[in-house]
KEKETOR-321923 format. One record per residue (C-alpha): residue in one letter; x, y, z; residue number from 1. Coordinates in nm, 2 decimals. Last residue first. Layout:
<atoms>
+---+--------+--------+--------+-----+
| r |     px |     py |     pz |   k |
+---+--------+--------+--------+-----+
| A |      X |      Y |      Z | NUM |
...
+---+--------+--------+--------+-----+
</atoms>
This chain:
<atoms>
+---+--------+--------+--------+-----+
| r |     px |     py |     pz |   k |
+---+--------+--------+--------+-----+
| X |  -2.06 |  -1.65 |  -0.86 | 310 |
| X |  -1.87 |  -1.44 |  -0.61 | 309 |
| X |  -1.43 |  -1.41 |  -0.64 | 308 |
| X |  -1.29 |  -1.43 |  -0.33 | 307 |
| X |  -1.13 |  -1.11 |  -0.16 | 306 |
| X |  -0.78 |  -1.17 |   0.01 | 305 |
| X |  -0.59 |  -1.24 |   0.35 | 304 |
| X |  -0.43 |  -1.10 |   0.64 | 303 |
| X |  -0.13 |  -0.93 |   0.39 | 302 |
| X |   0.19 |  -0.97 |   0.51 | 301 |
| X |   0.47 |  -0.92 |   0.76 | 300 |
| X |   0.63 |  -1.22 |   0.90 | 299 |
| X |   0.81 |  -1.21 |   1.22 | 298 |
| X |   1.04 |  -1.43 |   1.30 | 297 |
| X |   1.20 |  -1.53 |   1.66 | 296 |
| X |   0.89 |  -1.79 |   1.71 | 295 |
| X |   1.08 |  -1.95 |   1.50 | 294 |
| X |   0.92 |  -2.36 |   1.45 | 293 |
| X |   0.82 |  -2.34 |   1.14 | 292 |
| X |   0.86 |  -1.96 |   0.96 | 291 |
| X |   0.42 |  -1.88 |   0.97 | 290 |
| X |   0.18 |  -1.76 |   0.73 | 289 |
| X |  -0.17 |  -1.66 |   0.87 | 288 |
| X |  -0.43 |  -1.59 |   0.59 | 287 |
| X |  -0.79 |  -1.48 |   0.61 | 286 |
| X |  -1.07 |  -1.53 |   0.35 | 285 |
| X |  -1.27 |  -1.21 |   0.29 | 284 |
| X |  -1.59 |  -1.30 |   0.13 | 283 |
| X |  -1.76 |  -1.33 |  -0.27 | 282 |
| X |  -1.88 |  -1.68 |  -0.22 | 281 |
| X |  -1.63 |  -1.83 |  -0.47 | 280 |
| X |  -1.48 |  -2.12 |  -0.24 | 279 |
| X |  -1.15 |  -2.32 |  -0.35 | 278 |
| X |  -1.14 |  -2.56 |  -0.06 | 277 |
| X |  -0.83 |  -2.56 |  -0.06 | 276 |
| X |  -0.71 |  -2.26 |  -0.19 | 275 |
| X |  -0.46 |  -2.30 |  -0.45 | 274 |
| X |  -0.09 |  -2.17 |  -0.33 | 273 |
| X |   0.15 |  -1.90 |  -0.46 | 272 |
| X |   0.47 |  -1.78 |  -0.24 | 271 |
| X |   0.69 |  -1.47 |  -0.29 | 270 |
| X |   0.99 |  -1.38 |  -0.07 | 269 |
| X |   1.09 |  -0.95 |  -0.01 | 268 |
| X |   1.36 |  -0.78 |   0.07 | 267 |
| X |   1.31 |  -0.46 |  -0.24 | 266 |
| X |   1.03 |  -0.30 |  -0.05 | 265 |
| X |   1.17 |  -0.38 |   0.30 | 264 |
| X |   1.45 |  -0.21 |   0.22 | 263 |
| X |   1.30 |   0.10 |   0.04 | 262 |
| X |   1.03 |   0.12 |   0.35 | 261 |
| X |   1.33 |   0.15 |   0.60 | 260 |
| X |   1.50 |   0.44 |   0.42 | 259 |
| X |   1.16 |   0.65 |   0.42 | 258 |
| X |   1.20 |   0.59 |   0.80 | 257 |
| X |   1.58 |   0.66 |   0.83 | 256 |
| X |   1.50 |   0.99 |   0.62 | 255 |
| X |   1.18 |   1.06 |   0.83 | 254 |
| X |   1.41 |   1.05 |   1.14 | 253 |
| X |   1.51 |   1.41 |   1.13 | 252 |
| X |   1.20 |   1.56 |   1.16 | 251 |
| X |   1.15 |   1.40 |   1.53 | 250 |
| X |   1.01 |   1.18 |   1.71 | 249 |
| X |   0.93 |   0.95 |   1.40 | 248 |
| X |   0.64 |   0.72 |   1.42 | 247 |
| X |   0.68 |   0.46 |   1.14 | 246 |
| X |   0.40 |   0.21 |   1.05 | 245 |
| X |   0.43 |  -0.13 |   0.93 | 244 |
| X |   0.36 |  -0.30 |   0.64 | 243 |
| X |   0.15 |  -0.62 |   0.58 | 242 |
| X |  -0.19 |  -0.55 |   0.45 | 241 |
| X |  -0.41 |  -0.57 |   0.77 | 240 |
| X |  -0.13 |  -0.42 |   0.97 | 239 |
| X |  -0.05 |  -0.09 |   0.75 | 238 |
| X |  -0.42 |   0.02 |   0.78 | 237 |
| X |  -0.47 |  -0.03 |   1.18 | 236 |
| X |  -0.17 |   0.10 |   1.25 | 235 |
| X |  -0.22 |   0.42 |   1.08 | 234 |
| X |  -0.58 |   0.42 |   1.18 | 233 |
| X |  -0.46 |   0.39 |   1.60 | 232 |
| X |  -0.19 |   0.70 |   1.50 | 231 |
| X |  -0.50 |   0.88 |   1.41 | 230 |
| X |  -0.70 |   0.83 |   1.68 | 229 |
| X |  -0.41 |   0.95 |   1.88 | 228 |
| X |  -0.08 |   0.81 |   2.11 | 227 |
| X |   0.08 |   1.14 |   2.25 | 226 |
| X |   0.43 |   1.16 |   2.18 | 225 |
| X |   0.35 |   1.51 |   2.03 | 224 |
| X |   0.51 |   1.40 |   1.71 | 223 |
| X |   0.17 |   1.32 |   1.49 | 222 |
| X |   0.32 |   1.37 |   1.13 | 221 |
| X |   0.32 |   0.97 |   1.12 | 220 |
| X |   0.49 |   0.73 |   0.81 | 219 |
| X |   0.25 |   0.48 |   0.70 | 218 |
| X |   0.31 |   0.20 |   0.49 | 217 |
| X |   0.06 |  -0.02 |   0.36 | 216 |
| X |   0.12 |  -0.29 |   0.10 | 215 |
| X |  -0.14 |  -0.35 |  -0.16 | 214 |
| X |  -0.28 |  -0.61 |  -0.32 | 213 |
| X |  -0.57 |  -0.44 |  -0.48 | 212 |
| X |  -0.87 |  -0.60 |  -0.33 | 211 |
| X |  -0.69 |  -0.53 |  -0.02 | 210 |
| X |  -0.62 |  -0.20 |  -0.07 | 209 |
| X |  -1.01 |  -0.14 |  -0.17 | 208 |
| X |  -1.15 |  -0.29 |   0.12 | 207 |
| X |  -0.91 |  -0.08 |   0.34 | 206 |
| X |  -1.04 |   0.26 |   0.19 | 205 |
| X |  -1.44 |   0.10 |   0.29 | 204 |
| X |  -1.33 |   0.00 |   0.62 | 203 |
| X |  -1.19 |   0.39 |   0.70 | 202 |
| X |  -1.50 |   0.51 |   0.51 | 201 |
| X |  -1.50 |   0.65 |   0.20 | 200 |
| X |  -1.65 |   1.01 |   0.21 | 199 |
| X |  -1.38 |   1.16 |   0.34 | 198 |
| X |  -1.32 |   1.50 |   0.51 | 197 |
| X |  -1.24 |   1.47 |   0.86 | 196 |
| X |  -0.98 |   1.25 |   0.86 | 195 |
| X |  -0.68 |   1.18 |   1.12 | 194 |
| X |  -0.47 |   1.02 |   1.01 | 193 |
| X |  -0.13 |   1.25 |   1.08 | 192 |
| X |   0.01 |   1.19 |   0.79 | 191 |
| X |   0.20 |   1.07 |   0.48 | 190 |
| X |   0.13 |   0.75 |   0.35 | 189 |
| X |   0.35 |   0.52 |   0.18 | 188 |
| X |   0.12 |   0.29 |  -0.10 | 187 |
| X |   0.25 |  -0.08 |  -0.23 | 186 |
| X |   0.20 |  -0.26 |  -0.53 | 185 |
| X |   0.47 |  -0.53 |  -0.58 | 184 |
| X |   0.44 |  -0.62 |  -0.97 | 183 |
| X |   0.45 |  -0.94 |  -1.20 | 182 |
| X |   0.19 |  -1.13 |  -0.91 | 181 |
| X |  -0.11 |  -0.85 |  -1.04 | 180 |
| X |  -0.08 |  -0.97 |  -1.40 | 179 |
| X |  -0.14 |  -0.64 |  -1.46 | 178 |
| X |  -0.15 |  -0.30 |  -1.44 | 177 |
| X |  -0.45 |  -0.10 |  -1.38 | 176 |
| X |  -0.54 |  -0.18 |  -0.96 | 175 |
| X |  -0.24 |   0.04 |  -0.88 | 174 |
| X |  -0.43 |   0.34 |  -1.04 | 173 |
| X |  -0.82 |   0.39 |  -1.02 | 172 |
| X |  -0.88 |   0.16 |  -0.76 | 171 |
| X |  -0.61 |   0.15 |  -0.51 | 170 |
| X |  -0.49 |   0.54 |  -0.54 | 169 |
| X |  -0.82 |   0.63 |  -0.53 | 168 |
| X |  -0.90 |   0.45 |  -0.17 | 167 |
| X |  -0.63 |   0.54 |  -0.03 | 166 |
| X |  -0.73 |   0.92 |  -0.17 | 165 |
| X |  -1.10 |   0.89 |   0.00 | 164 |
| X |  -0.96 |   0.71 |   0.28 | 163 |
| X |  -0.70 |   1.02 |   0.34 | 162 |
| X |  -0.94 |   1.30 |   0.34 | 161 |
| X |  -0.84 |   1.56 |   0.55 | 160 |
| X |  -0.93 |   1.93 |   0.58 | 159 |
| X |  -0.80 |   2.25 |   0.42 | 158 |
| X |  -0.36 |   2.37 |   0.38 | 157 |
| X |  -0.07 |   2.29 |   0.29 | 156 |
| X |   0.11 |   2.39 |  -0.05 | 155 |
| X |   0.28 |   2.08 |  -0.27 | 154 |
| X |   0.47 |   2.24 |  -0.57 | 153 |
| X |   0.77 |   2.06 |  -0.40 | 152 |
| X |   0.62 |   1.76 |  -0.44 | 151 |
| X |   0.49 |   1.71 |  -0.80 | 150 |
| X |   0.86 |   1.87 |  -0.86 | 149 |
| X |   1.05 |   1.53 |  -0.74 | 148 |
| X |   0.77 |   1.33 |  -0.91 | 147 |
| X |   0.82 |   1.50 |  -1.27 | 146 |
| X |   1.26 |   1.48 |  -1.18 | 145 |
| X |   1.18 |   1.11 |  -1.11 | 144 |
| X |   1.06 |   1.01 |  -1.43 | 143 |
| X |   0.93 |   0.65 |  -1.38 | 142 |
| X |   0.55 |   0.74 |  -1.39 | 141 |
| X |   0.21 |   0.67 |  -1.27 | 140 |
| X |   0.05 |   1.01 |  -1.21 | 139 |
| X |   0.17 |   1.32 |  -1.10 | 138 |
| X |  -0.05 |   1.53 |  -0.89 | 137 |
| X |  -0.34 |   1.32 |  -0.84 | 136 |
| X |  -0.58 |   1.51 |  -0.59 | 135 |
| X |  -0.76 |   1.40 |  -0.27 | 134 |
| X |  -1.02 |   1.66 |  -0.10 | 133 |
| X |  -1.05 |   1.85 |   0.18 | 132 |
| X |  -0.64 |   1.81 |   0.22 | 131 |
| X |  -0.45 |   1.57 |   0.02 | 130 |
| X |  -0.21 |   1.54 |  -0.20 | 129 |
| X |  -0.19 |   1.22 |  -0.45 | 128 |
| X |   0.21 |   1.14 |  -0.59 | 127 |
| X |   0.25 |   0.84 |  -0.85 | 126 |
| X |   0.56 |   0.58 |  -0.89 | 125 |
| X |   0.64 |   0.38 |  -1.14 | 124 |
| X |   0.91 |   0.10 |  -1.15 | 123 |
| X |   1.12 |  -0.07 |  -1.43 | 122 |
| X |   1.23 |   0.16 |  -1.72 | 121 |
| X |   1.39 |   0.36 |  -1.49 | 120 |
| X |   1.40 |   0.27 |  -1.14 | 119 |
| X |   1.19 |   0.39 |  -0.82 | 118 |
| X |   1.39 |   0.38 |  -0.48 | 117 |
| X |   1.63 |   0.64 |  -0.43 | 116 |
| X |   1.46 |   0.88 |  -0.65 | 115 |
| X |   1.14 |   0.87 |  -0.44 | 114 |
| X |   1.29 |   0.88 |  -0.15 | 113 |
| X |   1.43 |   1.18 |  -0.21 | 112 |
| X |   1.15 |   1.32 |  -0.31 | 111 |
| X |   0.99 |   1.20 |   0.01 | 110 |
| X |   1.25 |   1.32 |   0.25 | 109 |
| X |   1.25 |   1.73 |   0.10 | 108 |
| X |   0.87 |   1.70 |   0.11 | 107 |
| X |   0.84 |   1.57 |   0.45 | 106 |
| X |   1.15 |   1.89 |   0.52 | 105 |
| X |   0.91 |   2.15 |   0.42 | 104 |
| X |   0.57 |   2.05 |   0.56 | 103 |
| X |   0.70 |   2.05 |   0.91 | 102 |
| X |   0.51 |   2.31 |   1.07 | 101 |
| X |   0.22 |   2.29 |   0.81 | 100 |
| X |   0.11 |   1.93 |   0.91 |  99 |
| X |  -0.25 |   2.00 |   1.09 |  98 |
| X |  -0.31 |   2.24 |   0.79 |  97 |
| X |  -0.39 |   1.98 |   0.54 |  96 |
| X |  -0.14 |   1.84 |   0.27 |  95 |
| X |  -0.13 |   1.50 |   0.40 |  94 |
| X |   0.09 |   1.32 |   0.11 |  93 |
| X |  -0.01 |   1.01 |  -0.04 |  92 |
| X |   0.29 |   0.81 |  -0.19 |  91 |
| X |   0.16 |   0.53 |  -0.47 |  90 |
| X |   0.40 |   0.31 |  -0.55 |  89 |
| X |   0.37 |   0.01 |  -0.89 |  88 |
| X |   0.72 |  -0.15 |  -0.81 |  87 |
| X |   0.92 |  -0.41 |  -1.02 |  86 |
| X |   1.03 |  -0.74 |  -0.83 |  85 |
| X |   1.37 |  -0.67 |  -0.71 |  84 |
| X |   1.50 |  -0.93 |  -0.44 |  83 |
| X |   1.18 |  -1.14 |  -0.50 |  82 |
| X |   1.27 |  -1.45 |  -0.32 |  81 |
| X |   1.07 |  -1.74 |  -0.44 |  80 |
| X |   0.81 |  -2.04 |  -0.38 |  79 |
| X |   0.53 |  -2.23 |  -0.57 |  78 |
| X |   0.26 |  -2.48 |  -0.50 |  77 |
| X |   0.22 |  -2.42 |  -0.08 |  76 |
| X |   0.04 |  -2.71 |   0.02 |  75 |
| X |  -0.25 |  -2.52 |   0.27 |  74 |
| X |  -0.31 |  -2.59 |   0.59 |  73 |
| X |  -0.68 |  -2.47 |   0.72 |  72 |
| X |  -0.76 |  -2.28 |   1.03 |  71 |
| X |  -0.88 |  -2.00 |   0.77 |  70 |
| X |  -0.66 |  -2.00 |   0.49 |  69 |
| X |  -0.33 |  -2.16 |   0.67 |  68 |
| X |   0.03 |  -2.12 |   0.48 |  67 |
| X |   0.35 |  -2.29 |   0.66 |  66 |
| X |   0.73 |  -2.16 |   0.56 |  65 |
| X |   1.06 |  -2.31 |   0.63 |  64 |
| X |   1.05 |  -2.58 |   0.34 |  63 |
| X |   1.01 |  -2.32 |   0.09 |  62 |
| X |   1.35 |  -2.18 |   0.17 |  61 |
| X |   1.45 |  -1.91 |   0.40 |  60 |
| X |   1.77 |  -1.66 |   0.38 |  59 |
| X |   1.65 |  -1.33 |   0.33 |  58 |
| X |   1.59 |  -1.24 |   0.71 |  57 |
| X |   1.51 |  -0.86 |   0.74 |  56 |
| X |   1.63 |  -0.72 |   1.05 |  55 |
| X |   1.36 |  -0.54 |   1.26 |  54 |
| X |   1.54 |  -0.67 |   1.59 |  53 |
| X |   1.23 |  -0.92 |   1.68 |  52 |
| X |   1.37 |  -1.07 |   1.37 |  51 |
| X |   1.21 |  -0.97 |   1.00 |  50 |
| X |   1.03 |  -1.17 |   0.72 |  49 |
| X |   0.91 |  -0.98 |   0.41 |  48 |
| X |   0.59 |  -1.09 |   0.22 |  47 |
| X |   0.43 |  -1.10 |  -0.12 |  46 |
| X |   0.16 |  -1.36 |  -0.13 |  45 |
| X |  -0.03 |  -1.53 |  -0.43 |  44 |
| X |  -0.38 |  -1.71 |  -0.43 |  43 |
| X |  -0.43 |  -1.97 |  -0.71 |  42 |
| X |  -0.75 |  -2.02 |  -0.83 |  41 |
| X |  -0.92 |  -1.62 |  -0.74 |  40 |
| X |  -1.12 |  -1.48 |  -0.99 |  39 |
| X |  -1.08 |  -1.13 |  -0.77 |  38 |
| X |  -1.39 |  -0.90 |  -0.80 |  37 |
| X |  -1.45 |  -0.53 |  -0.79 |  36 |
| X |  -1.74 |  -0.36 |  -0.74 |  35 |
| X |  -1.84 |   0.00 |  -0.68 |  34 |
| X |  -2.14 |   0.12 |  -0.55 |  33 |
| X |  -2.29 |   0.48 |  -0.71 |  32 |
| X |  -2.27 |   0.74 |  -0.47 |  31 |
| X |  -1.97 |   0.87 |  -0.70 |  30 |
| X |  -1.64 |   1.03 |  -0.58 |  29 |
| X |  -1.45 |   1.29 |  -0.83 |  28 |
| X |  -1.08 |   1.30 |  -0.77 |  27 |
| X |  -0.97 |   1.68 |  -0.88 |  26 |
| X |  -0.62 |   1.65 |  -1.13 |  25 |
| X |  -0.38 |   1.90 |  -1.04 |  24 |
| X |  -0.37 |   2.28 |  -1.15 |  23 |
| X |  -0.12 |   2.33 |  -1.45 |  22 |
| X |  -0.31 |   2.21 |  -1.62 |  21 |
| X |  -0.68 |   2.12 |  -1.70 |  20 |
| X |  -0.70 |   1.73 |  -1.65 |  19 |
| X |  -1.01 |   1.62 |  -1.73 |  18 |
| X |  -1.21 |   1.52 |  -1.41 |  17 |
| X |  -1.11 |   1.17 |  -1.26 |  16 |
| X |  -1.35 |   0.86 |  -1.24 |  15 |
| X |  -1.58 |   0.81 |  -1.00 |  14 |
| X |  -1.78 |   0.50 |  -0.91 |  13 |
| X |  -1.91 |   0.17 |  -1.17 |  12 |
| X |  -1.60 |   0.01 |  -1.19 |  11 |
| X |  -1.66 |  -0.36 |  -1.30 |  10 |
| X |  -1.32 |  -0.53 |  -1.28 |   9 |
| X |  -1.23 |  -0.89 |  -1.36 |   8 |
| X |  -0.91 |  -0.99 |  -1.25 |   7 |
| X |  -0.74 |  -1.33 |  -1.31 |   6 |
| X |  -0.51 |  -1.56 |  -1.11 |   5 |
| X |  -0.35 |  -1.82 |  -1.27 |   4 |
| X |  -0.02 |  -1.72 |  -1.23 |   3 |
| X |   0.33 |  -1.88 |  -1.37 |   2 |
| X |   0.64 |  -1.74 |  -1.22 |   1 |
+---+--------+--------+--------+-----+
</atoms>
């Protein structure tokens, strides 16, 4: 599919320390601001459509769906279903102490998710751990046996800094390859999240997945049953950018969940539309897509984009 979006990054924040192996790679943060702009003339959305039974619905044309930008229609210009668009995945794994009892098997079900769903030659994956501080473990890569044993050399233990390592992940990494409507970039959070440690704020990590395109999809450590602050953040961050949030009840169910996110990765339609009007002030513009007259559909996507400020 044609684009004619553009990206123009200025990066003026941290940048990673040299590696020194075999420890991870640190993530530096910066005080200095960081700015990233999208030349936005043609907006394009990655989306899934479900029932009310979480069924993914993969038979819709063009002329099922409607786009507004703000209360505005907007004439959709080009339409697809992306049954395999290639993956740029970023799984952040909650290392601190508040997830020790069941550290072992969330490693055991994200390798394995891992080499179900990233392809040779096609895909790349990276792993960040996180406890006081994030740290990239294995970057952008399709070898899964590098991945599988990022994860296993996991250890728990410290605080929590999950915006700091969303927001990482979405700048320093999934932001790198482009054209951004060749790749679905998505990130699959595992934790609690709750932070304590960040110097990103919650807002501030969400910016940053937004300005990168990125899917959300948060898998809770929090089995108590009791609804928390965290669980509230997980929703919160897999909502604005289209994914959804799993909250298993038990060990067990992280398999089905991690087998969820695969599906819904590779189930996905693709639309592309000019804004109109085609404003560059630099603000959020929000997006509702709707299926026409199905109130039985839900779609799950982004809320909206980052405009480009002259």
């Amino acid at each position: 599919m044609a684009a004619t979006s553009g990206l123009s990054l200025a990066v003026w924040a941290a940048q990673l320390r040299p590696p020194q192996p075999p420890k991870p790679t640190p993530v530096e943060q910066s005080d200095d601001p960081t700015r990233i702009t999208v030349d936005v003339t043609r907006v394009d959305m990655l989306f899934t459509v479900t029932d009310k039974k979480g069924r993914f619905v993969t038979d819709l044309t063009k002329a099922d769906f409607e786009v507004l930008e703000g209360k505005k229609q907007q004439a959709i210009q080009e339409f697809s279903a992306e049954s395999d668009l290639p993956l740029r995945l970023a799984v952040l794994i909650d290392t601190s102490n508040s997830i020790r009892d069941r550290f072992k098997f969330e490693q055991e079900a994200a390798s394995e998710f891992l080499r179900s769903v990233v392809h040779q030659n096609q895909d790349k994956a990276l792993v960040v751990s996180f406890d006081t501080s994030p740290e990239l473990r294995a970057d952008l890569m399709d070898d899964t046996d590098k991945l599988d044993q990022a994860i296993r050399d996991l250890r728990p233990g410290g605080g929590t800094a999950l915006y700091d390592a969303m927001f990482f992940a979405c700048r320093d990494k999934l932001l790198q390859d482009q054209p951004r409507h060749k790749f679905r970039r998505a990130i699959v959070i595992v934790s609690d999240g709750d932070d304590n440690q960040s110097r990103y704020t919650r807002d501030q990590a969400l910016e940053m997945a937004q300005k990168a395109e990125v899917v959300v999809y948060a898998i809770s450590t929090n089995i108590s049953r009791i609804d928390t602050d965290g669980d509230k953040v997980l929703r919160y961050f897999t909502s604005e950018t289209g994914g959804r949030a799993f909250f298993p009840f038990k060990v067990e169910d992280l398999e089905q969940n991690f087998a969820d996110i695969h599906n819904e990765l590779r189930h996905q339609y693709n639309i592309s539309y000019r804004p109109e009007p085609l404003l560059t002030d630099g603000l959020f513009h929000t997006i509702e897509m709707r299926v026409k007259g199905r109130k039985d559909l839900v779609v799950h996507a982004r809320k909206g984009y980052y405009a480009r400020k002259m």
